[in-house]
C-alpha positions as CSV (number, residue, x, y, z in Angstrom):
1,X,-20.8,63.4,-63.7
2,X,-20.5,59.4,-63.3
3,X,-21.9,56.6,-65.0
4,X,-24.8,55.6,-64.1
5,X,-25.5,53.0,-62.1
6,X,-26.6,49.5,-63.2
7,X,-28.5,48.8,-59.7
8,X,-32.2,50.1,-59.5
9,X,-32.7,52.4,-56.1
10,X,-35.5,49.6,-54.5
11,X,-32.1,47.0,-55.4
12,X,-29.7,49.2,-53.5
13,X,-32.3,49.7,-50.8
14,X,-33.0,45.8,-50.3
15,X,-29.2,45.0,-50.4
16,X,-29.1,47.7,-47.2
17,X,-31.8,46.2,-45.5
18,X,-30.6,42.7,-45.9
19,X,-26.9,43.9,-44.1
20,X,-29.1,46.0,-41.8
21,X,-30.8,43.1,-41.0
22,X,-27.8,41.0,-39.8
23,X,-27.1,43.0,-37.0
24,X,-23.5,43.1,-37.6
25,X,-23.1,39.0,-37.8
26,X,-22.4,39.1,-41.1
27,X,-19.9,40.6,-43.6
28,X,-20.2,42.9,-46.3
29,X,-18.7,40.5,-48.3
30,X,-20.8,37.3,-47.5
31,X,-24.4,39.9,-47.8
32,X,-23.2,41.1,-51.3
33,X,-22.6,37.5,-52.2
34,X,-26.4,36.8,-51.5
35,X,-27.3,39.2,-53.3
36,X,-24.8,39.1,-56.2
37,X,-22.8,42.4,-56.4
38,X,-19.2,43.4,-54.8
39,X,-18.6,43.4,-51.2
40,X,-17.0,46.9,-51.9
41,X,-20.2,47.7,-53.6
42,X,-22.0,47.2,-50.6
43,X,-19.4,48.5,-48.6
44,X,-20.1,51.8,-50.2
45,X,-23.7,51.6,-50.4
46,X,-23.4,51.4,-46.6
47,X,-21.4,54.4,-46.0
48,X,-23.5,56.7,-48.2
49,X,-26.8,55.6,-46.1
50,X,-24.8,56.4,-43.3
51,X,-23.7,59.8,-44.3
52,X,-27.5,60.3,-45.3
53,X,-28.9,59.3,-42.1
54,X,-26.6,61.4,-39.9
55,X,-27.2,64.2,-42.3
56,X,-31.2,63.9,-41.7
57,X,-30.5,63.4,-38.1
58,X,-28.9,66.6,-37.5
59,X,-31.5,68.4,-40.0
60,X,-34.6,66.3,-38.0
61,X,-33.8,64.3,-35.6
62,X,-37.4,64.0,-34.0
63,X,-39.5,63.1,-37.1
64,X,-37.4,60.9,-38.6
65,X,-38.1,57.7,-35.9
66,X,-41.4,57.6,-37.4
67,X,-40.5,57.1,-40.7
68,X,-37.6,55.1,-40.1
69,X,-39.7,52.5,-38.4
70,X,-42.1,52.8,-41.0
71,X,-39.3,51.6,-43.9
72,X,-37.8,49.0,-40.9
73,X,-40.8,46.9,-41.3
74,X,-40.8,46.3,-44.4
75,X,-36.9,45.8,-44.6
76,X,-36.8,43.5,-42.4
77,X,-39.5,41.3,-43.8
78,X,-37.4,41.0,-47.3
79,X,-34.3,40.2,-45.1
80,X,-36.5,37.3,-43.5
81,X,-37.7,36.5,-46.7
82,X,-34.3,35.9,-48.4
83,X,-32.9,34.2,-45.6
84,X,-36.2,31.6,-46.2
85,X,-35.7,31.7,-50.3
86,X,-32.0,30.4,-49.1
87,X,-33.0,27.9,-46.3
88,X,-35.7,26.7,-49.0
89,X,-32.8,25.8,-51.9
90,X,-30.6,24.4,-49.4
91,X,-33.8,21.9,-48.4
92,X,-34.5,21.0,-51.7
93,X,-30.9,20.2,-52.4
94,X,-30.5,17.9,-49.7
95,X,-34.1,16.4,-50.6
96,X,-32.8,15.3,-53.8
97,X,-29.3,14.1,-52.6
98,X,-31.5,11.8,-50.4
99,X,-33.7,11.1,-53.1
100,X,-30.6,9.7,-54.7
101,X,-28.9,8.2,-52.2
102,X,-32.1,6.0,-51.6
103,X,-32.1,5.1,-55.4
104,X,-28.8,4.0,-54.8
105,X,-29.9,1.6,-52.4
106,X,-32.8,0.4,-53.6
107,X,-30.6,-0.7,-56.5
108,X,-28.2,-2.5,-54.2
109,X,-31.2,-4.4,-52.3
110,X,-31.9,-5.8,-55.8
């Protein structure tokens, strides 16, 4: 058998809702980077959910639209939620590069 993995299952499961999420417009590469792991990581991540979900599909392939809705929701709300968290630092970084630049100037007026 393996190692053991470092990542938690709800980690693994965020990091596949986040690429889910992106609907395709974004790499593996530039999702893993958000979330701090290998874009191969992900890469595989991916592929195993895949192989899982076609495996369920063929063993229940009416029962499982219910639940997959059900774990959608909340998927997609932590995708929104990151995309926020990042909007947010990028904000606050350009808050304070303004706050400086108006220091600057206010200097200058002097």
């Amino acid at each position: 058998m393996g190692r053991k993995s470092p990542y938690t299952a709800e980690f693994k499961k965020d990091a596949l809702a986040l690429y889910r999420a992106a609907g395709g417009k974004r790499t593996y590469v530039a999702v893993a980077a958000d979330v701090g792991i290998s874009g191969e990581t992900l890469r595989n991540w991916v592929r195993a959910d895949d192989g899982r979900r076609a495996g369920a599909a063929g063993v229940d392939s009416g029962g499982r639209a219910g639940g997959d809705e059900r774990d959608a929701e909340p998927a997609r709300l932590r995708a929104e939620n990151a995309r926020y968290a990042k909007a947010e630092k990028e904000w606050q970084l350009e808050r304070e590069i303004l706050r400086r630049v108006a220091r600057y100037f206010a200097r200058e007026m002097k």
